[in-house]
TIZAVEX-31322 format. One line per field, with one value per residue (C-alpha): residue in three letters; x negated, y negated, z negated. Coordinates in Angstrom, 1 decimal. Each point is the difference from the previous one (the first is absolute). Example, Ala and Ser with C-alpha at 12.3 -4.5 7.8 and 13.67 -1.06 7.14 Angstrom:
BEGIN
type ala ser .
X -12.3 -1.4 .
Y 4.5 -3.4 .
Z -7.8 0.7 .
END
This chain:
BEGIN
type unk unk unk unk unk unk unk unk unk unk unk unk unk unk unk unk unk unk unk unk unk unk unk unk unk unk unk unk unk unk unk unk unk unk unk unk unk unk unk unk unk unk unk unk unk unk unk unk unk unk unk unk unk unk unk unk unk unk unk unk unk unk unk unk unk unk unk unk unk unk unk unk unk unk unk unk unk unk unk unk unk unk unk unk unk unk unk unk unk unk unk unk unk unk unk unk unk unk unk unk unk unk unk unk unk unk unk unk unk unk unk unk unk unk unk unk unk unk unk unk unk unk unk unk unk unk unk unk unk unk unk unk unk unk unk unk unk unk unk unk unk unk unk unk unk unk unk unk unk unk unk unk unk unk unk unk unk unk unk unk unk unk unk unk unk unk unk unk unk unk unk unk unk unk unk unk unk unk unk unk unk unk unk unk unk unk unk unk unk unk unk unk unk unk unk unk unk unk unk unk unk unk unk unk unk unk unk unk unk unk unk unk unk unk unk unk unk unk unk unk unk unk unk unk unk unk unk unk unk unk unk unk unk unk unk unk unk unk unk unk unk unk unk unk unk unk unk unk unk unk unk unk unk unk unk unk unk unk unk unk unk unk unk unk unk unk unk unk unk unk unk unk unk unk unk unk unk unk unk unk unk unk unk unk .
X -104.6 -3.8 -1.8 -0.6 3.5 0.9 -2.5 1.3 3.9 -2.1 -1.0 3.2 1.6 -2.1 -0.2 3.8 0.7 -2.8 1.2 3.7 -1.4 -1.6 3.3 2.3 -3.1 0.1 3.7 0.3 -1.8 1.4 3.4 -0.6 -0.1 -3.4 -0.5 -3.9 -0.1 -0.1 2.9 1.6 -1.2 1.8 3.2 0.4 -1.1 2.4 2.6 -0.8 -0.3 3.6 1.2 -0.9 1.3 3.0 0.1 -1.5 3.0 2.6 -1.0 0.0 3.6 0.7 -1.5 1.8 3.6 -0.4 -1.5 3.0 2.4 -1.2 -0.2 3.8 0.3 -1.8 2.2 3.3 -1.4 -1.4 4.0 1.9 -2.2 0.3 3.9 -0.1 -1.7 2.9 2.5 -1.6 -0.9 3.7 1.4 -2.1 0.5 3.7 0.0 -2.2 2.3 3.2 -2.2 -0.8 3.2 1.7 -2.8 -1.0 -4.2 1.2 2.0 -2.3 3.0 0.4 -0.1 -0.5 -3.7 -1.4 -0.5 -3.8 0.4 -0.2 -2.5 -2.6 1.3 -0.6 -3.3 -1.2 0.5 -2.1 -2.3 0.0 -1.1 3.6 0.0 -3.2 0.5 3.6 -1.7 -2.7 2.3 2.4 -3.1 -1.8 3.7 0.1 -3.7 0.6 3.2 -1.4 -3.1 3.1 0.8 -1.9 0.7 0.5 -2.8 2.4 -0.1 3.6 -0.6 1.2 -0.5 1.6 -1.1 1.3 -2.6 1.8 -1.4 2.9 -0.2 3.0 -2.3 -2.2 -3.7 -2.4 -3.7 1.2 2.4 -2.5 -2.0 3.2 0.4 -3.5 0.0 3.4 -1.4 -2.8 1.6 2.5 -2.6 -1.5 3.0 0.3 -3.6 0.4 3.0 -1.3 -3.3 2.4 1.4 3.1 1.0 0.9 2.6 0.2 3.1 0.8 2.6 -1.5 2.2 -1.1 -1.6 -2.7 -1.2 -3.2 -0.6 1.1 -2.6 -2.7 0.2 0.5 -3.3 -2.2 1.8 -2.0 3.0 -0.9 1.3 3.9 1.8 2.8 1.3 3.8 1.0 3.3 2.2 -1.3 2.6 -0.3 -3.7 1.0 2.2 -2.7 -1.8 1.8 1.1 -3.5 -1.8 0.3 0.2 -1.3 -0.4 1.0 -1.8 1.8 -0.5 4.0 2.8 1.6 -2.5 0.8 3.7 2.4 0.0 -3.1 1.3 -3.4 0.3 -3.3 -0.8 -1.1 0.5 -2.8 1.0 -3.6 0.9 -0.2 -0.6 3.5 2.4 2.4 -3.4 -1.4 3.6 0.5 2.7 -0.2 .
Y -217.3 0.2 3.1 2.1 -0.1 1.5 2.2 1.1 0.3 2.6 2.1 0.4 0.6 2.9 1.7 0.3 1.0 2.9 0.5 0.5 2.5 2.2 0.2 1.1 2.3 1.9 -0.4 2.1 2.6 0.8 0.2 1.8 4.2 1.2 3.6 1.9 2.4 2.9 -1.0 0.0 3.5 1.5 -2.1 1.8 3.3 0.1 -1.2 3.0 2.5 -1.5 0.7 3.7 0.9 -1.1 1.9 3.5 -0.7 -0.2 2.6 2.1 -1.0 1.4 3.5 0.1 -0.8 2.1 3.1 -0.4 0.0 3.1 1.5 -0.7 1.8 2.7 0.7 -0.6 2.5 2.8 -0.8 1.8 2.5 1.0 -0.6 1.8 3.2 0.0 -0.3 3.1 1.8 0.1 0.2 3.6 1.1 -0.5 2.5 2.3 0.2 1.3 2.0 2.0 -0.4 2.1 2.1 -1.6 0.3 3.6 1.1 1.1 -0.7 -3.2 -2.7 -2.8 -1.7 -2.8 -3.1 -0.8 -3.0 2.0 2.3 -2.6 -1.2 2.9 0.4 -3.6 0.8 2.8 -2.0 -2.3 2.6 -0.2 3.9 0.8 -2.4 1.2 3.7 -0.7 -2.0 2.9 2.8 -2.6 0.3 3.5 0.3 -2.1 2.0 3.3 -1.5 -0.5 4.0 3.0 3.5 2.8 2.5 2.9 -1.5 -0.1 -3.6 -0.7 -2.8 0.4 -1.8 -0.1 0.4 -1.2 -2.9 -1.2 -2.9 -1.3 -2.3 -0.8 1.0 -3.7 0.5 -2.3 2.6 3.0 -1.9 -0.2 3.9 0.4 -1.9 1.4 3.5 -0.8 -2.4 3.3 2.3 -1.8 -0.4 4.4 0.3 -2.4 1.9 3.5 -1.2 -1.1 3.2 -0.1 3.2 -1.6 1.5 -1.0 -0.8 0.2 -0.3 2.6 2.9 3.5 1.4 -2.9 0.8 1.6 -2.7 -2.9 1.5 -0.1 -3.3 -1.2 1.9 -2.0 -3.3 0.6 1.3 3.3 1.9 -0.4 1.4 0.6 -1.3 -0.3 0.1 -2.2 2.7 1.7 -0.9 3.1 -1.0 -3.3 1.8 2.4 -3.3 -1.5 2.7 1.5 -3.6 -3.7 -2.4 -3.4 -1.2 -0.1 -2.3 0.0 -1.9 -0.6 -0.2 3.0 2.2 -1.6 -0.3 1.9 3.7 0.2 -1.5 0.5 0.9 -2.6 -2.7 -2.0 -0.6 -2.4 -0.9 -0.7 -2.3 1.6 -1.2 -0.2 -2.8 0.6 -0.6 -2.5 -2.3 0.8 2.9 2.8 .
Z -249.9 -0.4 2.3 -3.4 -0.9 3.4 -0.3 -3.3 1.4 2.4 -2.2 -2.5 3.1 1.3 -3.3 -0.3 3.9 -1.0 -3.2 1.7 2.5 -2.4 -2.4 3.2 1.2 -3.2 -0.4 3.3 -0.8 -3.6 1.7 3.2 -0.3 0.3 1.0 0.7 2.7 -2.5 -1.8 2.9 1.2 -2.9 0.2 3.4 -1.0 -2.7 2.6 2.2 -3.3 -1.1 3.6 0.0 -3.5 1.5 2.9 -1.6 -3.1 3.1 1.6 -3.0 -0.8 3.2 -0.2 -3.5 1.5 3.1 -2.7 -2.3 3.5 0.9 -3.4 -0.4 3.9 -1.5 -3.0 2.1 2.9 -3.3 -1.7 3.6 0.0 -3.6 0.5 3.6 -1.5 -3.5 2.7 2.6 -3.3 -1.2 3.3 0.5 -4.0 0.9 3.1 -1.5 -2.9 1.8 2.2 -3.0 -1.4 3.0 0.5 3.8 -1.2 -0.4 2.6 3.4 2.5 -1.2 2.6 -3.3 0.3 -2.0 1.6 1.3 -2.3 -2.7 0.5 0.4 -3.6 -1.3 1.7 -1.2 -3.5 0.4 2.0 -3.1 -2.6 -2.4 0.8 -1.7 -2.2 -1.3 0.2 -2.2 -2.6 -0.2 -0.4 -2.6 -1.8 0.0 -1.5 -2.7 -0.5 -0.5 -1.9 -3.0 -0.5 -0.2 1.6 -2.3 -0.3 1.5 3.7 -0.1 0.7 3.6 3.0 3.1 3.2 3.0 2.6 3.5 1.9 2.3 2.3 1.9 1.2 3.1 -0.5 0.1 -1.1 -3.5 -0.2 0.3 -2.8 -1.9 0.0 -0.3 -3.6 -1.0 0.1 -1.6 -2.9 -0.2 0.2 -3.2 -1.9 0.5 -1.3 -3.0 -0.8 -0.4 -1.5 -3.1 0.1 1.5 2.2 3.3 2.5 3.3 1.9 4.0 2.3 2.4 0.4 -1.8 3.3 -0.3 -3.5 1.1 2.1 -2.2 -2.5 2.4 0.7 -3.1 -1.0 2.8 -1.5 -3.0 -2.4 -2.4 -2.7 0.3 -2.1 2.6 3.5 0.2 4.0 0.3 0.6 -3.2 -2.5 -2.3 -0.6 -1.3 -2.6 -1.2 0.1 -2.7 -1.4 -1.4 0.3 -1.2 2.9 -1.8 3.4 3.9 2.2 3.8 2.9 0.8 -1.6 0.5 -1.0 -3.6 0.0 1.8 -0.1 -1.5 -3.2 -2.0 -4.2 -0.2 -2.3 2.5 3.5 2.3 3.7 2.0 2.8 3.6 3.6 0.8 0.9 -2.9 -2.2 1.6 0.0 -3.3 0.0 -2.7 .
END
């Protein structure tokens, strides 16, 4: 072979190993993963971002369960005492009942005392406010009651209220308040009464030797212009009562100055609750 067909064979040669090299170059790089410094940056922040949502949705989850657990404790532990203070309230109404039933409240030799139990109960709902609040219901009622008729325009129209605040129980400062509010709120009722007018008569269980006295104090309580004060012992006044007057109305603070040997001729009778156990455990 002649030196410029070697030279030739040379060349072709070169040319392909080149052309080889540059085809496996570029074939390298289209298949490899490429990645700039930037992309990579966020890659990793988004890693780290991910990670945290993660952890702040966990611990979430968390607070939720362990709010839900001691919601659920919360409810059981408000249930017993809801059911602990039914069971305590019937427990005292059911002593109190048969204590008044036989006359034990009554009686000063007797040796019968309700448990401690249940004076707190009673105390508590006091504490609460369900005195007032049963108070102000039962004067709101007898408002709108006498707000339906009209007294005559001979005064024979009468109201009779009984006057005596008696407290079987303990003196508190909530129970002060109570009394102070009930005498007002009954005060009220009186005025509203007579300013319609009604002729009001006013009821006690003092004895006949306190009438002078009774009156007084009744006067610096803010009451006025009675028509009359019946003493407890003071029968034959009742029956000139409603003999020469219409009763429309007696408004007492127990239960026995509205039934019993009082026995009123009245329309209506109203029962004001009082700060005694019987009221307070639901005994009329």
């Amino acid at each position: 072979m002649s030196a410029y067909a070697h030279q030739m064979e040379r060349e072709v040669s070169g040319l392909s190993s080149r052309g080889n090299s540059e085809m496996g170059s570029r074939f390298s790089i289209e298949s490899g993963c490429y990645m700039t410094s930037l992309a990579a940056t966020i890659f990793i922040a988004s890693l780290v971002t991910f990670g945290v949502l993660m952890l702040t949705l966990l611990i979430a989850i968390s607070t939720m369960l362990q709010s839900c657990e001691n919601k659920n404790s919360g409810i059981i532990q408000v249930q017993r005492l809801v059911d602990d203070e039914i069971e305590s309230l019937s427990y005292c109404r059911i002593l109190s009942l048969h204590s008044k039933l036989n006359s034990l409240d009554e009686e000063e030799k007797s040796s019968f005392e309700l448990p401690l139990l249940c004076r707190d109960v009673a105390l508590q709902k006091i504490k609460q406010g369900i005195y007032l609040r049963e108070l102000k219901f039962t004067i709101q009622m007898i408002v709108t009651y006498f707000k339906t008729i009209k007294p005559g325009n001979d005064s024979q129209d009468v109201v009779v209220v009984d006057v005596d605040d008696i407290n079987l129980i303990e003196q508190e400062s909530y129970i002060e308040e109570a009394e102070q509010q009930r005498g007002k709120l009954t005060l009220e009722l009186y005025s509203t009464l007579r300013s319609q007018g009604y002729s009001m008569v006013l009821l006690s269980r003092r004895p006949e030797r306190e009438r002078n006295s009774t009156a007084e104090q009744l006067k610096s309580r803010g009451y006025s212009h009675w028509s009359g004060l019946i003493m407890r012992e003071d029968t034959r006044q009742k029956e000139e009562l409603e003999r020469d007057y219409r009763i429309v109305g007696v408004i007492g603070n127990h239960m026995d100055v509205l039934t019993g040997q009082w026995n009123w001729q009245s329309k209506r009778l109203f029962k004001l609750p009082s700060l005694t156990y019987s009221d307070i455990f639901g005994l009329h």
